[in-house]
N, C-alpha and C positions, 0 to 999 in steps of 0.2 A: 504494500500500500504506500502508496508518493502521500506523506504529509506537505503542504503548502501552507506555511505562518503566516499570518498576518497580524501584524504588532500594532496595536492599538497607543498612541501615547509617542513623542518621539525624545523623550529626557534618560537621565542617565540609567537607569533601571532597563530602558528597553535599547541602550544601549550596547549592557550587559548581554543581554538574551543574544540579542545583533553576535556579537563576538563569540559567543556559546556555537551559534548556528555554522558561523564560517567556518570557526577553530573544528568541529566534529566532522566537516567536509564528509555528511553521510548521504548515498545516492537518494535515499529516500526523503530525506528532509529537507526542503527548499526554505529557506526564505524568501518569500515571495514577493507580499506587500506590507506598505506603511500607511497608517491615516492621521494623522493630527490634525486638529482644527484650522493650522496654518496651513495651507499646501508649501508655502515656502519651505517652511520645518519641514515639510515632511517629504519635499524635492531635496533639501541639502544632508538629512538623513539617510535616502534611498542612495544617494551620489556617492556616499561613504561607504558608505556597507554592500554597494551593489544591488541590492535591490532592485528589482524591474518596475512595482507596481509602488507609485506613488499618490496617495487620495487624500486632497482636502476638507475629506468630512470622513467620521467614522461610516456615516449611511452608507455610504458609497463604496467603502471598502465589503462593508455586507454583504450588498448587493453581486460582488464581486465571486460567479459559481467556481474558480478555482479556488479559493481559499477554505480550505476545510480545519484550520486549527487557529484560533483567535488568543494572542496572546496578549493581556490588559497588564499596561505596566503606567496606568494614569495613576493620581493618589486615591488612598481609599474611597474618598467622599466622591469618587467618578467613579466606580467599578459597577455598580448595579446597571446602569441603564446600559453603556456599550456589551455587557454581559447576558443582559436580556435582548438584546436586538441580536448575539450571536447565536444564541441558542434559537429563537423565531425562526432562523437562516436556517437553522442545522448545522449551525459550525461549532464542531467541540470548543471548549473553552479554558484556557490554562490563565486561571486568574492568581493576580499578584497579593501576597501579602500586604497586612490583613484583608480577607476575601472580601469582605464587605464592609459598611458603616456602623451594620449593628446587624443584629439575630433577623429582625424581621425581615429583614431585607436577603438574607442568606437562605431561610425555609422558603422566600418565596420563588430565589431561583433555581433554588437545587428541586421545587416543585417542579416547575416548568421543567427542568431538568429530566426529570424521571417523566414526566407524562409527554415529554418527546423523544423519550431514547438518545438522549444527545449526552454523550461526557464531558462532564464540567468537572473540574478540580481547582486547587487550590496551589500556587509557585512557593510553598515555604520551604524551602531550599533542606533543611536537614533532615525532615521526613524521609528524601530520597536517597539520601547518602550512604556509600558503602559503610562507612566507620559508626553511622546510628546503628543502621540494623547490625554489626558488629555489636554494638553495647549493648543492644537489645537480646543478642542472643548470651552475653555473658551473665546478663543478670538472670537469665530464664536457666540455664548451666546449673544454676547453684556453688560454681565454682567458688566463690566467697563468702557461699551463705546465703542469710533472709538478706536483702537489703531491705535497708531500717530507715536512714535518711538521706537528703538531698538539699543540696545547695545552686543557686545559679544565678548569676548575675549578667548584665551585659548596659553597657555606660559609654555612652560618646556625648563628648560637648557641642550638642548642637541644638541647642536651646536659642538659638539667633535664626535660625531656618523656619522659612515661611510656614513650609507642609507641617511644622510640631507649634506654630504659635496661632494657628488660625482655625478655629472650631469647626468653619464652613469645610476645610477641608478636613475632617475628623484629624485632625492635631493633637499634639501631647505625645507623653512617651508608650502607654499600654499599645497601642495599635502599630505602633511603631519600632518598639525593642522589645517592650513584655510580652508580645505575643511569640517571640524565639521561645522566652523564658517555660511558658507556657506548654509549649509545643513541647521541650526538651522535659519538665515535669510530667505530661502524660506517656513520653514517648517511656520514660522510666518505670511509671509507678501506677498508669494506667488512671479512669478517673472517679473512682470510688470516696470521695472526697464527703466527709462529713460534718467539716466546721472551715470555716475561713476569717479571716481576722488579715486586715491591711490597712495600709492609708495612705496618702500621697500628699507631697509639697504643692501644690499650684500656681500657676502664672500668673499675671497679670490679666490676659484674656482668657484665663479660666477652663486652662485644657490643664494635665498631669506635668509635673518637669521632671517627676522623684516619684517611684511606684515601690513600698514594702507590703510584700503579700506571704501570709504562711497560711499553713494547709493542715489539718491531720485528717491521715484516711482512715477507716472503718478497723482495717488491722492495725493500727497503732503506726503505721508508719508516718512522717512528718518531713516537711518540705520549706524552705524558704525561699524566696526568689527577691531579686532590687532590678531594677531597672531603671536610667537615667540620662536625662539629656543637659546634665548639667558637670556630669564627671568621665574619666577616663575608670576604667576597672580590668581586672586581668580575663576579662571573659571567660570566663572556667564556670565548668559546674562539674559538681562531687558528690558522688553517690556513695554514701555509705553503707558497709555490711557486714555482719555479723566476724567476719573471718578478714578484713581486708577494706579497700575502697578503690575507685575508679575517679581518675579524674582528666576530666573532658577538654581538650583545648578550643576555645571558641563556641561556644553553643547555638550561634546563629548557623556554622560551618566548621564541624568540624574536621579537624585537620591533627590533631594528635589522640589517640587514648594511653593513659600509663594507668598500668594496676599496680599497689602497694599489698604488700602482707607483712604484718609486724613492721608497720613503716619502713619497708624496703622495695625498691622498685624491683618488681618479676617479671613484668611485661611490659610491653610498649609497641603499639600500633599506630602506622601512619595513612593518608590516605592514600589510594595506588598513585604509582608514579604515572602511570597514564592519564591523572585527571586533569582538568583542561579549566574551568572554573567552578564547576559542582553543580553549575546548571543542567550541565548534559541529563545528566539523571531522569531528571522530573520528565523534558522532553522526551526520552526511553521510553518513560513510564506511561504518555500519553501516546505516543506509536501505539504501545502493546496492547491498551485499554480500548483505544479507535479499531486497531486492526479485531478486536475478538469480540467488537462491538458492546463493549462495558458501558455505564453510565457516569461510574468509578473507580479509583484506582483503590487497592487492598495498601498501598503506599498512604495515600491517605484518604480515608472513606465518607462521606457526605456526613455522617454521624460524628464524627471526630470535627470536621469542619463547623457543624453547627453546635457542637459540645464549647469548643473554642468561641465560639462567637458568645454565646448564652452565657460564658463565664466571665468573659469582658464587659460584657452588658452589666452583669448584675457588679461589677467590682466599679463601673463608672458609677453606676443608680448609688451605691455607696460614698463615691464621693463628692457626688453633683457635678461631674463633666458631664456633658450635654451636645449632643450637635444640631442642628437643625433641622438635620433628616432623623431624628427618635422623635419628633413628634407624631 
């Protein structure tokens, strides 16, 4: 099956993907088309990357019957509507983290979703990754035992950037860094979750700048997570257990695992030497789902997607961030 992308958005995120496509130089996955609101952008986009198909409105890239994979790299507060006009089309959908604005908005595409037979998903990069499902099977091993707790963090000073100070575009840090943190807590410990307890710093216009969330689940296991746009931090998360612990390098992406036993390092995992930006993956992942006609990937499942979403929700409803589309 010829996948044909069509990148929705032409900023640095889908510049990314851009680079992911050439670097995999695979027969079957073309980069095909660009749309932004600009056609300039999206003519001086398509001139860089090669690209054939340049369109100054998303509509038109739709309309467009070679393009069978829509890849949304606008900011959050844009993902629903070009996501729904791709799936109308029948074009699967590899939407960019965080998937949507908020829950309601997510049941209601992954509805249309399912009642069109069209594969939508969700771009958060470490779901896909060789080295996740590597941690995933060490902890499922028992090789160390129960794991018991968990740590994670992830902190860039960008608390000056428009996308994290502007509500209209669902700005602040959860949708922005906390949702790695998120992702890398379920991807651990699964979501059995039966108390929550957080809080967050706030802005000026009234989105997150500072996110402290902890968790205990049903078996006594316990989790902390920070998240911030106001500091630098070692991006690690550490999984503790019974016999040992595992600590993660980058939890947006990760790139190192080292296991400790009797705080001594016994192992140590990187990611292959064949990988190219960690994008490839998810794109893989969307081939295999389209080619076998899935609606989701077992990578990440529409239940997990809106698990995430309904946990964000209810941690903003907590702290009175607001965007304009939860009305």
């Amino acid at each position: 099956m010829i996948i044909k992308f069509g990148i929705v958005g032409a900023g640095h995120i889908a510049a990314k993907m851009a680079d992911t496509l050439v670097k995999m130089n695979h027969p079957e996955i073309v980069l095909y088309a660009i749309s932004s609101r600009s056609l300039e952008k999206a003519q001086a986009f398509a001139q860089k990357w090669g690209i054939p198909k340049a369109y100054g409105s998303y509509e038109d890239m739709m309309a467009d019957p070679q393009v069978n994979l829509v890849y949304i790299a606008t900011p959050h507060s844009h993902h629903y509507a070009p996501a729904r006009m791709a799936v109308e089309a029948g074009k699967a959908v590899l939407c960019e983290k965080a998937f949507m604005a908020n829950a309601r908005e997510a049941e209601a595409l992954l509805a249309l979703s399912r009642e069109r037979g069209v594969f939508v998903t969700e771009a958060i990069k470490p779901r896909y990754m060789p080295l996740s499902l590597q941690l995933r099977e060490i902890l499922d091993s028992g090789q160390l035992g129960r794991p018991r707790q968990l740590q994670a963090s992830l902190c860039y000073p960008i608390d000056t950037k428009e996308r994290i100070l502007r509500p209209e575009l669902c700005g602040g840090v959860l949708l922005d860094l906390g949702v790695y943190c998120l992702n890398f807590l379920r991807l651990c410990f699964g979501g059995d979750i039966v108390q929550t307890e957080s809080s967050c710093i706030l802005g000026e216009t009234g989105v997150d700048l500072y996110d402290s969330m902890m968790f205990r689940y049903r078996d006594g296991k316990v989790a902390t997570l920070v998240s911030s746009a106001l500091t630098r931090c070692n991006r690690e998360g550490v999984v503790s257990c019974d016999e040992g612990f595992i600590v993660v390098e980058n939890v947006n992406s990760p790139s190192a695992l080292r296991i400790y036993r009797d705080y001594r390092l016994t192992a140590e995992y990187h990611a292959p030497k064949d990988q190219l930006t960690g994008y490839e993956y998810q794109v893989l992942a969307c081939k295999e789902a389209m080619e076998k006609g899935w609606v989701e990937t077992p990578f990440m499942p529409h239940a997990e997607i809106l698990a995430v979403m309904r946990q964000m929700d209810a941690l903003r409803a907590h702290w009175g961030v607001r965007y304009p589309m939860d009305a």
